[in-house]
C-alpha positions in Angstrom: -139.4 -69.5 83.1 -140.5 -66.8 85.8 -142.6 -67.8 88.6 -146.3 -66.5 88.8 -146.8 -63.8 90.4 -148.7 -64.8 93.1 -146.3 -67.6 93.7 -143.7 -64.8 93.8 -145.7 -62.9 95.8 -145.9 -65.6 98.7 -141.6 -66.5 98.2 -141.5 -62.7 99.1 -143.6 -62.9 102.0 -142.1 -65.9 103.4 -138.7 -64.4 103.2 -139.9 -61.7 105.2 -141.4 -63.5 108.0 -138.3 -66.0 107.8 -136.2 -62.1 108.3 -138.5 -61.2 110.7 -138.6 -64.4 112.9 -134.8 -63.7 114.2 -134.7 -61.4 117.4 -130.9 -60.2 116.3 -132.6 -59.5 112.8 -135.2 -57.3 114.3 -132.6 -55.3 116.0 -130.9 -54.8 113.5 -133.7 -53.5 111.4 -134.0 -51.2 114.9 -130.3 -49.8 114.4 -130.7 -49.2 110.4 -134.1 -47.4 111.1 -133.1 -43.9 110.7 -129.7 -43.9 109.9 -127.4 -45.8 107.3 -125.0 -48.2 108.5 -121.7 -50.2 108.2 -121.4 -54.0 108.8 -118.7 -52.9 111.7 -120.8 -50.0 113.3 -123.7 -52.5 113.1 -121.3 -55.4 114.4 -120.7 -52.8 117.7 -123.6 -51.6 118.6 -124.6 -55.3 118.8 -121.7 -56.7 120.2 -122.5 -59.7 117.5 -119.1 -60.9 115.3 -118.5 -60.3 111.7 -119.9 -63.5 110.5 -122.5 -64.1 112.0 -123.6 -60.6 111.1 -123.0 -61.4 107.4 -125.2 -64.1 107.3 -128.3 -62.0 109.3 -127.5 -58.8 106.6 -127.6 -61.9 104.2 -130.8 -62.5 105.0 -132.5 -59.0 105.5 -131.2 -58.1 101.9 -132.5 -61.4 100.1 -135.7 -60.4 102.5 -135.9 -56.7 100.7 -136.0 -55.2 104.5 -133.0 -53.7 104.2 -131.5 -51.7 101.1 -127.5 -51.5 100.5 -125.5 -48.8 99.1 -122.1 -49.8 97.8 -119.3 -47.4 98.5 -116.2 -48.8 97.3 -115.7 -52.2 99.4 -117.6 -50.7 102.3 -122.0 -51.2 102.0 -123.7 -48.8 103.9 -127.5 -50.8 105.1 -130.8 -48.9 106.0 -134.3 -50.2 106.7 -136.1 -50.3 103.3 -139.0 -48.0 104.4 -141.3 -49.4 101.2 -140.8 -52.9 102.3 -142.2 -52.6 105.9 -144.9 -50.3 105.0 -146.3 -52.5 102.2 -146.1 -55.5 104.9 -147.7 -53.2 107.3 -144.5 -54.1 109.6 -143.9 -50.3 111.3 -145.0 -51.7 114.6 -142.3 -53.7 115.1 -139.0 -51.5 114.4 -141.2 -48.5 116.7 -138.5 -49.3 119.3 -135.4 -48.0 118.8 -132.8 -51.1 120.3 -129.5 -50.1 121.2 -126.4 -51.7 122.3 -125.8 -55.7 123.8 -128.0 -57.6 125.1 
């Protein structure tokens, strides 16, 4: 049986915030901003390793912030542009973060 939609509606949002609530998340969402992405480029920019990266791209995905493109065994991530503006979220991927903190 599917969930209301208001119920499914509030799921979505708490995802989101959940996604949102992680500072390594955020920059991630700052790195996948204008340009699409591989785990590993992603993984050096950051200076974060391989699993924990899986489990914060994990996270954006199931969050709808970020989209994936298969190609082969390699996924390419962007920002989902349609998910932050219907959260009204642009304000906080403005700042383009680069590189280990």
């Amino acid at each position: 049986m599917a969930e209301p939609k208001s119920l499914e509606s509030e799921n979505q949002i708490t995802r989101t915030l959940i996604a949102l609530a992680d500072e390594q998340r955020r920059r991630i969402l700052a790195l996948v901003r204008d340009r699409e992405l591989k785990p590993i480029e992603i993984s050096d920019l950051m200076g974060e390793d391989c699993r924990s990266l899986s489990y914060h791209l994990r996270i954006l995905r199931d969050s709808e912030l970020v989209s994936v493109r298969p190609e082969g065994r390699v996924h390419h991530y962007r920002l989902n542009h349609q998910a932050i503006c219907r959260f009204g979220l642009n304000g906080l991927i403005d700042q383009k973060e680069e590189g280990p903190r």
